[in-house]
mmCIF file of the N, C-alpha and C atoms, coordinates in Angstrom:
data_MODEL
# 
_entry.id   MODEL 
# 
loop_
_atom_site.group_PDB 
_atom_site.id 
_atom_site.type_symbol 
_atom_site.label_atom_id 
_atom_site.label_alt_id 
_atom_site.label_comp_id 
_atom_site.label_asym_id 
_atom_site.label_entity_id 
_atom_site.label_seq_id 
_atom_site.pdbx_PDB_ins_code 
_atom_site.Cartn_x 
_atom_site.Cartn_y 
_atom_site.Cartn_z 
_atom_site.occupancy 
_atom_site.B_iso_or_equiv 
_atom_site.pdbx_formal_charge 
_atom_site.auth_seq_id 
_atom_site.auth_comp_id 
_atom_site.auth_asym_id 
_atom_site.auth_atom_id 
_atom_site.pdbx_PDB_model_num 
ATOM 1   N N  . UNK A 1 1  ? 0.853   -1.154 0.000  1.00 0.00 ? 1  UNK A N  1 
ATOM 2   C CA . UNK A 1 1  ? 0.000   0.000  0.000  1.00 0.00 ? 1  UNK A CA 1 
ATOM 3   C C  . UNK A 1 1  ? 0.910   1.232  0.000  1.00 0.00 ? 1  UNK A C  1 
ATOM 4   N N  . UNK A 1 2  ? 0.330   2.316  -0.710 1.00 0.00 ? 2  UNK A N  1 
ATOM 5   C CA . UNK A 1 2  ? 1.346   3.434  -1.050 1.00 0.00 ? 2  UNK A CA 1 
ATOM 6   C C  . UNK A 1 2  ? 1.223   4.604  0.542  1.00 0.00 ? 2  UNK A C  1 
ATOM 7   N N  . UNK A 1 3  ? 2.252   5.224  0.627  1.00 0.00 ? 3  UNK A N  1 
ATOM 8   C CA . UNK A 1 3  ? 1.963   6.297  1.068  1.00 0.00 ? 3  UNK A CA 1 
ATOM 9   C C  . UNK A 1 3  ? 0.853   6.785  0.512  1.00 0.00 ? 3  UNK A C  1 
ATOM 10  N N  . UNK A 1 4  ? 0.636   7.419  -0.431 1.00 0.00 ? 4  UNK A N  1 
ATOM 11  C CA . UNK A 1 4  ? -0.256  8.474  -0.677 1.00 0.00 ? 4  UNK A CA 1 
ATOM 12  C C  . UNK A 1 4  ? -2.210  7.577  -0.726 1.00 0.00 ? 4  UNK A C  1 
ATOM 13  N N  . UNK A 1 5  ? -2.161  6.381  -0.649 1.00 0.00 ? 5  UNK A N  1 
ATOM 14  C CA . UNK A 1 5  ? -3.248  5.937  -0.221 1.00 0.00 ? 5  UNK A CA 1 
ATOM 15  C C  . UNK A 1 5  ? -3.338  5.964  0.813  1.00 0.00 ? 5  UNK A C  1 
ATOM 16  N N  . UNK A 1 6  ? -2.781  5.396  2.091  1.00 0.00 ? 6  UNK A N  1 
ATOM 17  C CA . UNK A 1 6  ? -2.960  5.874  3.629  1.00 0.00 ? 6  UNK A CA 1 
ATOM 18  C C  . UNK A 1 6  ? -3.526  6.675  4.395  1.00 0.00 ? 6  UNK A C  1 
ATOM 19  N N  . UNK A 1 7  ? -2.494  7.625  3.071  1.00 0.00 ? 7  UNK A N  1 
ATOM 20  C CA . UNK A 1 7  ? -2.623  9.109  3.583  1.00 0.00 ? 7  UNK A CA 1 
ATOM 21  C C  . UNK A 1 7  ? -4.378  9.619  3.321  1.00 0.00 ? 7  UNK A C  1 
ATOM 22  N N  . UNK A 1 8  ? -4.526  9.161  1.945  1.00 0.00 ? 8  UNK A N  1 
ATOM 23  C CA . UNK A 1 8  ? -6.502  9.410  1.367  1.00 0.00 ? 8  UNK A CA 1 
ATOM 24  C C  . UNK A 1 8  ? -7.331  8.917  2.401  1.00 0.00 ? 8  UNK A C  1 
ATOM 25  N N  . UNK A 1 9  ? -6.847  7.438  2.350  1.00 0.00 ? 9  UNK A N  1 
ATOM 26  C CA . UNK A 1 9  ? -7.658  6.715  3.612  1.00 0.00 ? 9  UNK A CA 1 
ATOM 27  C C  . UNK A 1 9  ? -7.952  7.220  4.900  1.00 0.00 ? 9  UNK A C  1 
ATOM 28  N N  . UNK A 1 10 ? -7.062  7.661  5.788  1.00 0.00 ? 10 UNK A N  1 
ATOM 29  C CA . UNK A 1 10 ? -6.561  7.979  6.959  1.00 0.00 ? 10 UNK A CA 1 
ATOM 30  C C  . UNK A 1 10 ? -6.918  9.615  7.155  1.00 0.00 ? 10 UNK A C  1 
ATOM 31  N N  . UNK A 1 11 ? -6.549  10.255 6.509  1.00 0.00 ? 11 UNK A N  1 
ATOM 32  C CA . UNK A 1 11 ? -6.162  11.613 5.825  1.00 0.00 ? 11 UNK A CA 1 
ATOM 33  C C  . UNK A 1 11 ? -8.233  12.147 5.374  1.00 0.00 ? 11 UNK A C  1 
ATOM 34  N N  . UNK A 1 12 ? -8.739  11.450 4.869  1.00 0.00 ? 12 UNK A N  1 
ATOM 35  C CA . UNK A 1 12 ? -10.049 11.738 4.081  1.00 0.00 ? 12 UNK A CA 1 
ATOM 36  C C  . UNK A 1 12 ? -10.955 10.866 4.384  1.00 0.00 ? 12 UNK A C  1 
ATOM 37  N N  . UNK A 1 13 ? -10.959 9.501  4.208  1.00 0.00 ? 13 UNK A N  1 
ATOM 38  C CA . UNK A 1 13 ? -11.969 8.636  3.708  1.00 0.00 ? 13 UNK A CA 1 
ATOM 39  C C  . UNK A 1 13 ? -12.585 8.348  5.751  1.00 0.00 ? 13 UNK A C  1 
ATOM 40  N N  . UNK A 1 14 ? -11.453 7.784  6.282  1.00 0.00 ? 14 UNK A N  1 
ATOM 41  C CA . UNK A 1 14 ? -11.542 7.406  7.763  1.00 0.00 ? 14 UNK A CA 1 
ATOM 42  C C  . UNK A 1 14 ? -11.845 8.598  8.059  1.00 0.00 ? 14 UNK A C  1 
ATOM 43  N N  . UNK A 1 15 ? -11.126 10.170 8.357  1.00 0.00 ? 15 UNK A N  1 
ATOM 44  C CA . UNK A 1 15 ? -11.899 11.021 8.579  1.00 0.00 ? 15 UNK A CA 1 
ATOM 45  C C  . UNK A 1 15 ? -13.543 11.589 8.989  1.00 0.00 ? 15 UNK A C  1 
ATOM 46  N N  . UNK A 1 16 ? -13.949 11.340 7.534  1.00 0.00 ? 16 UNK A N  1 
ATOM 47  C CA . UNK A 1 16 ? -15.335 11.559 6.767  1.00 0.00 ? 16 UNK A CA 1 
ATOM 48  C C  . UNK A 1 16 ? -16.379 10.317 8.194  1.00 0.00 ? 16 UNK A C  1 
ATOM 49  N N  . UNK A 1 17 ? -16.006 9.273  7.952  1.00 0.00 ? 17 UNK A N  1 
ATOM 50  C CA . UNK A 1 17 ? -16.718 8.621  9.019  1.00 0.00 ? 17 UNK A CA 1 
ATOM 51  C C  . UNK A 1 17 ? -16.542 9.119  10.589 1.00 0.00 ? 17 UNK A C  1 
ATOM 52  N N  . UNK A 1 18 ? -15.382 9.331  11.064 1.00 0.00 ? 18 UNK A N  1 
ATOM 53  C CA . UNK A 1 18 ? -15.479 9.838  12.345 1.00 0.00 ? 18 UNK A CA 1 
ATOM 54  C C  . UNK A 1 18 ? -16.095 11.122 12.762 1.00 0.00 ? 18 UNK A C  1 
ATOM 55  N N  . UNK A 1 19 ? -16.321 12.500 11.605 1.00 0.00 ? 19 UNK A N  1 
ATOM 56  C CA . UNK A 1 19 ? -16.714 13.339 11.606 1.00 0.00 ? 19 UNK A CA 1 
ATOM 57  C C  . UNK A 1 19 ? -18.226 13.059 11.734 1.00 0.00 ? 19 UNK A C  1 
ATOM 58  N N  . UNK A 1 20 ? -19.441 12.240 10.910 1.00 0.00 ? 20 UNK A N  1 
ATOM 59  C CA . UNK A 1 20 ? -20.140 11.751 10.800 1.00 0.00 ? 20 UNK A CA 1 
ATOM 60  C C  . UNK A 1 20 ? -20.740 11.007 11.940 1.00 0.00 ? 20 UNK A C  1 
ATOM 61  N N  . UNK A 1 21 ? -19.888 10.372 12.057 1.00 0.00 ? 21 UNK A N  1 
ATOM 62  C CA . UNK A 1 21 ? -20.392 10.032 14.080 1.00 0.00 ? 21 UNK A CA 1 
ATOM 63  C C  . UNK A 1 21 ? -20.426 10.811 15.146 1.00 0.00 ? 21 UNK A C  1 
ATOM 64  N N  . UNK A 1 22 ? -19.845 11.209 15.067 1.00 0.00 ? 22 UNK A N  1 
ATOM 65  C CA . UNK A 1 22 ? -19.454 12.717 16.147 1.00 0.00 ? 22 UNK A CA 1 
ATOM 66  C C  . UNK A 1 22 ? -20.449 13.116 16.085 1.00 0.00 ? 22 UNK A C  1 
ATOM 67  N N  . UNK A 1 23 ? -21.397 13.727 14.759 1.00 0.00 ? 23 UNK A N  1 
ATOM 68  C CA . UNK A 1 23 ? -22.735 14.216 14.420 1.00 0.00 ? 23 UNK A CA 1 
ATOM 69  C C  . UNK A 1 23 ? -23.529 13.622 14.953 1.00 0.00 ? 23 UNK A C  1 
ATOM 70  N N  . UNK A 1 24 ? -23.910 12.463 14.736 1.00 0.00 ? 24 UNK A N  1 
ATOM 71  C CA . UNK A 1 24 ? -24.459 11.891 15.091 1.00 0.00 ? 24 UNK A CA 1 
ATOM 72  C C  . UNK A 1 24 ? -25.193 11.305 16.767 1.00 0.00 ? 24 UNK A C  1 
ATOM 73  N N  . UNK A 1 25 ? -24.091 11.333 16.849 1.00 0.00 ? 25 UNK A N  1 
ATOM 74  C CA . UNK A 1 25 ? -23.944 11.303 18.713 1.00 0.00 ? 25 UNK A CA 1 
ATOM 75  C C  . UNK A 1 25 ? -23.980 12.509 19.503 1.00 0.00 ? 25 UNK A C  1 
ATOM 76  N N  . UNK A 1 26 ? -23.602 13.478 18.886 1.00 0.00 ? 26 UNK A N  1 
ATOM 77  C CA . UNK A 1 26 ? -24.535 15.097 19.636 1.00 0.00 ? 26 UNK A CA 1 
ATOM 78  C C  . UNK A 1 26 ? -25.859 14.426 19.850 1.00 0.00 ? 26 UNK A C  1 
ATOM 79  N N  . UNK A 1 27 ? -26.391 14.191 19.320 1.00 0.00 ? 27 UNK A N  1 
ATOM 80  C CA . UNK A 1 27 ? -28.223 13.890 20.081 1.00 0.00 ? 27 UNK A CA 1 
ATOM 81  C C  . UNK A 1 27 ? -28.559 12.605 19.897 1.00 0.00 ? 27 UNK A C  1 
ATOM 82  N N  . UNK A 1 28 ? -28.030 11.402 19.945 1.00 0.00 ? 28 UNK A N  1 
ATOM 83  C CA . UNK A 1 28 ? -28.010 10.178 20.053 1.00 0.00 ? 28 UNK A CA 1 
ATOM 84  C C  . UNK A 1 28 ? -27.990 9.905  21.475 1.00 0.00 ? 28 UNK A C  1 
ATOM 85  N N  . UNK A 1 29 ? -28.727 8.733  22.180 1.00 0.00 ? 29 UNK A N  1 
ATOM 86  C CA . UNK A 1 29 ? -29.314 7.982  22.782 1.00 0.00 ? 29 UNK A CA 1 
ATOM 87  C C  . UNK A 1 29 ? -27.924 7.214  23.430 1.00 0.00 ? 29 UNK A C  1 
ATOM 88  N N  . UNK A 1 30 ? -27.164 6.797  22.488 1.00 0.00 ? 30 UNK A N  1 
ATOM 89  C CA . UNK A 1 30 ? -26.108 6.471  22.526 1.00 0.00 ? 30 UNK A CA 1 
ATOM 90  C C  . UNK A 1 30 ? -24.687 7.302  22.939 1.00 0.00 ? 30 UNK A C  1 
ATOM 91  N N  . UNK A 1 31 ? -24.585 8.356  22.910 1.00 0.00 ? 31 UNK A N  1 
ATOM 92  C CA . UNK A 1 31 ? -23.825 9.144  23.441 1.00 0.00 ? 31 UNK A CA 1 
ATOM 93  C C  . UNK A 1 31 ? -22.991 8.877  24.753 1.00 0.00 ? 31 UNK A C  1 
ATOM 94  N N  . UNK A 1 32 ? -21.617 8.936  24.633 1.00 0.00 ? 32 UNK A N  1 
ATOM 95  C CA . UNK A 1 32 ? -20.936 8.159  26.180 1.00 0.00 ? 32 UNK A CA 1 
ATOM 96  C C  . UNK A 1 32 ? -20.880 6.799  26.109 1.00 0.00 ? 32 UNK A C  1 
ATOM 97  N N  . UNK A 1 33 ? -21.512 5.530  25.073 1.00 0.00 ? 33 UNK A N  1 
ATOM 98  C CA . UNK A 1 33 ? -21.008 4.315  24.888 1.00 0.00 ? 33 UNK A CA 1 
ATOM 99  C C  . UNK A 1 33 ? -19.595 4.115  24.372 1.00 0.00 ? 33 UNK A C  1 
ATOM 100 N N  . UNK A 1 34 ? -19.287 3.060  25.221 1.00 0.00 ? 34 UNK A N  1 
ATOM 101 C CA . UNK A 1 34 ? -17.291 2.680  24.167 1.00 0.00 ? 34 UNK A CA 1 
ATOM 102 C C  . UNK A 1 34 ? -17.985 2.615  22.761 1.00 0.00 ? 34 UNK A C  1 
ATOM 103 N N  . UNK A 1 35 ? -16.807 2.495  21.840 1.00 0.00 ? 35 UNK A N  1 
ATOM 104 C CA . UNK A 1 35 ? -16.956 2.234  20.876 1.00 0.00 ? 35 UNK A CA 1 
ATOM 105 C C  . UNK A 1 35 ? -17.412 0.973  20.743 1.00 0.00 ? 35 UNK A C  1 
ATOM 106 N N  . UNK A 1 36 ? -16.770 0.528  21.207 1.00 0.00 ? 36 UNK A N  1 
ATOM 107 C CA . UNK A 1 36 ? -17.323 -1.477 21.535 1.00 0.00 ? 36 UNK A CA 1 
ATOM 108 C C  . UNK A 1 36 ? -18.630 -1.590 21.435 1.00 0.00 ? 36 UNK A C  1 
ATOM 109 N N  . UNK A 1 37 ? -19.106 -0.966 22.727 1.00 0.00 ? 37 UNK A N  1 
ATOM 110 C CA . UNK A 1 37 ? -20.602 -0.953 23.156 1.00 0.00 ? 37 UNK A CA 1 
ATOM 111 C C  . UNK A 1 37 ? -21.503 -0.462 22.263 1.00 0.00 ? 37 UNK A C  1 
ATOM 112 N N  . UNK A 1 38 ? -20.955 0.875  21.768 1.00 0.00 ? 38 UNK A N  1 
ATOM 113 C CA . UNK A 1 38 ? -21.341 1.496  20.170 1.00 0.00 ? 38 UNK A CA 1 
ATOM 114 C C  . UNK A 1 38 ? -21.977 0.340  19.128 1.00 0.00 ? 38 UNK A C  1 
ATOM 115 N N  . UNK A 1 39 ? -20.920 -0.027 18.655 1.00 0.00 ? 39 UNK A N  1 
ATOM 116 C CA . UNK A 1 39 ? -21.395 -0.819 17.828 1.00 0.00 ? 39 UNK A CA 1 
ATOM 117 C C  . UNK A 1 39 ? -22.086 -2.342 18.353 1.00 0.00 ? 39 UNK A C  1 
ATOM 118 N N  . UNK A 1 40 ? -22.265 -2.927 19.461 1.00 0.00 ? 40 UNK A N  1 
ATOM 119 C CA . UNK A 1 40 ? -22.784 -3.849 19.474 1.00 0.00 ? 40 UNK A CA 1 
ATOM 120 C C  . UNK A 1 40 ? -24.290 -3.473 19.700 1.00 0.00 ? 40 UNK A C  1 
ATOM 121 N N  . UNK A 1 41 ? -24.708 -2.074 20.277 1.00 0.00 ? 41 UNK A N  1 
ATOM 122 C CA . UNK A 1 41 ? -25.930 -1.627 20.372 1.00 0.00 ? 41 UNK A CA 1 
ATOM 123 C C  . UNK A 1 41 ? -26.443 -1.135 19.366 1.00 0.00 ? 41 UNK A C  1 
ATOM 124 N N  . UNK A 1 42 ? -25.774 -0.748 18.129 1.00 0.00 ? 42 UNK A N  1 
ATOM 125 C CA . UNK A 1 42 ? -26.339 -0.361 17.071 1.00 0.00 ? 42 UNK A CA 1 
ATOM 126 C C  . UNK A 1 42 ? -26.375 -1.032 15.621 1.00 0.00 ? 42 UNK A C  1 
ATOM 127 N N  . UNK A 1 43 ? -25.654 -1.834 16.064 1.00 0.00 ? 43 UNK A N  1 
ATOM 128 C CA . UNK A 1 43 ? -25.866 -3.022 14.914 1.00 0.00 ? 43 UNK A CA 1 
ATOM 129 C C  . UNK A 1 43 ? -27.289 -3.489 15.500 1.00 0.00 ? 43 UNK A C  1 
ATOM 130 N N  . UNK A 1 44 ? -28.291 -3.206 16.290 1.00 0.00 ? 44 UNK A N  1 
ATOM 131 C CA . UNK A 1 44 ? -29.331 -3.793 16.897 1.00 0.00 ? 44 UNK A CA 1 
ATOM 132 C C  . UNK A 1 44 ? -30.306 -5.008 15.925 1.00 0.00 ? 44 UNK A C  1 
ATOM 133 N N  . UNK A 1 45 ? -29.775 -6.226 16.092 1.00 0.00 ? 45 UNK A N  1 
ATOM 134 C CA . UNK A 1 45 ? -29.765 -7.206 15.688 1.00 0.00 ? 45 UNK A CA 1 
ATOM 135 C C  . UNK A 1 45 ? -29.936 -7.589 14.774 1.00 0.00 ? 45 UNK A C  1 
ATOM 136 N N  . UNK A 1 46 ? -28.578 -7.404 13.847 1.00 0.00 ? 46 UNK A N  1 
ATOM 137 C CA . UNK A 1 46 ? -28.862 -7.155 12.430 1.00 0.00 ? 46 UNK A CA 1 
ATOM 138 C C  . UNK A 1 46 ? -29.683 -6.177 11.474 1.00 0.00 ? 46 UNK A C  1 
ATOM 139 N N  . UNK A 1 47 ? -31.165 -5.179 12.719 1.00 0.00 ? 47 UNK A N  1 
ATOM 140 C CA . UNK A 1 47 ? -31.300 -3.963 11.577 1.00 0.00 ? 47 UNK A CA 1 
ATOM 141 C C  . UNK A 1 47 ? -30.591 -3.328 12.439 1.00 0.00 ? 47 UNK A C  1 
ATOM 142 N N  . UNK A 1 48 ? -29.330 -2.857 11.622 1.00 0.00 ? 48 UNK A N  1 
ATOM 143 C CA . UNK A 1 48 ? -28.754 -1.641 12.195 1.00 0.00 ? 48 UNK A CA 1 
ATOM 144 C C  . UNK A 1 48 ? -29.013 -0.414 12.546 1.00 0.00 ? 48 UNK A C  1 
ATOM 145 N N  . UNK A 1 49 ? -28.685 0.686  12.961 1.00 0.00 ? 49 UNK A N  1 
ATOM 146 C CA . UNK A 1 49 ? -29.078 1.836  13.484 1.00 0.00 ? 49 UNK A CA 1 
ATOM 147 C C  . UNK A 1 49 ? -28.183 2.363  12.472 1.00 0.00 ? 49 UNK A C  1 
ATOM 148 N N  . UNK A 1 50 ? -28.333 3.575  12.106 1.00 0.00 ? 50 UNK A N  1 
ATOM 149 C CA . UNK A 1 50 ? -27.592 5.239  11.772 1.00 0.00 ? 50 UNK A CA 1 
ATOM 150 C C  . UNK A 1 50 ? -26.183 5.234  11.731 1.00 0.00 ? 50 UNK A C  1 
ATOM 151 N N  . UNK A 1 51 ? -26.362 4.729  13.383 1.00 0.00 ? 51 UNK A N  1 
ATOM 152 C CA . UNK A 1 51 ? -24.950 5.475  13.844 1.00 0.00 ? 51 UNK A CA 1 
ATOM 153 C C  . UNK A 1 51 ? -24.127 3.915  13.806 1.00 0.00 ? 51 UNK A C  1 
ATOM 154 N N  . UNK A 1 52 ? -24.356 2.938  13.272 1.00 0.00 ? 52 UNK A N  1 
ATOM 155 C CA . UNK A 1 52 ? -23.699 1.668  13.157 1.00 0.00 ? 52 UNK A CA 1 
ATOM 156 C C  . UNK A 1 52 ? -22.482 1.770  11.970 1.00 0.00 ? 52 UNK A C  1 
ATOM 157 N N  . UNK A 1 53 ? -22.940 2.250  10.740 1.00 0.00 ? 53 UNK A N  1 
ATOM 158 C CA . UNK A 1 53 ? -22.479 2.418  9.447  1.00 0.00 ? 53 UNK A CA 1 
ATOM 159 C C  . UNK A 1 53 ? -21.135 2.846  9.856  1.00 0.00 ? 53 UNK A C  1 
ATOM 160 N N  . UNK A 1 54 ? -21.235 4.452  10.583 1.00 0.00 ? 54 UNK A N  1 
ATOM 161 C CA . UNK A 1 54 ? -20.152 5.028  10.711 1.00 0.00 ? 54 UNK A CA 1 
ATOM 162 C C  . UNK A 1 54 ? -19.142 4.400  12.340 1.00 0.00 ? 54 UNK A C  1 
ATOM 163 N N  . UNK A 1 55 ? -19.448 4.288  12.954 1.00 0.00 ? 55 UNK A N  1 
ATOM 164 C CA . UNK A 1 55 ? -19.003 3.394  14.045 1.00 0.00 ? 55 UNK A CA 1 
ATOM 165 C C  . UNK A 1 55 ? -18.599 1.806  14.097 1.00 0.00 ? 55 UNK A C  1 
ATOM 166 N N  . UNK A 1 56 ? -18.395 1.174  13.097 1.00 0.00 ? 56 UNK A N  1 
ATOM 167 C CA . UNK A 1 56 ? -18.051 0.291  12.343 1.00 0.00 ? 56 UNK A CA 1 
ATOM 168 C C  . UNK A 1 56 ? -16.852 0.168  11.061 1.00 0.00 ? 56 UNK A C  1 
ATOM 169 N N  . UNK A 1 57 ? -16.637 1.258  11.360 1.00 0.00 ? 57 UNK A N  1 
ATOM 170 C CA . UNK A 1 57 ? -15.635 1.499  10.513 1.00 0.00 ? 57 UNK A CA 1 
ATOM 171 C C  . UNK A 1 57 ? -14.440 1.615  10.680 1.00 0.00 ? 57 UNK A C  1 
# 
């Protein structure tokens, strides 16, 4: 893998999702769960939640 993909990935793409959760969790229910806990509560049993997509990542 190149530097300059990492960097997109890491740099942009991973970004874009953490920014997105952050949003998300301002008025989420979920707010203050680990990440762990995050996603095992919002994958909510196979139909996922919102905030699963980006917290899964």
């Amino acid at each position: 893998m190149s530097k300059r993909t990492v960097e997109l990935h890491w740099g942009k793409h991973h970004q874009d999702y953490v920014d997105g959760l952050n949003k998300q969790l301002a008025t989420s229910p979920l707010y203050g769960y680990t990440l762990e806990d995050l996603i095992k509560e919002a994958y909510n049993n196979g139909n996922p939640l919102p905030e699963y997509n980006n917290a899964a990542q």
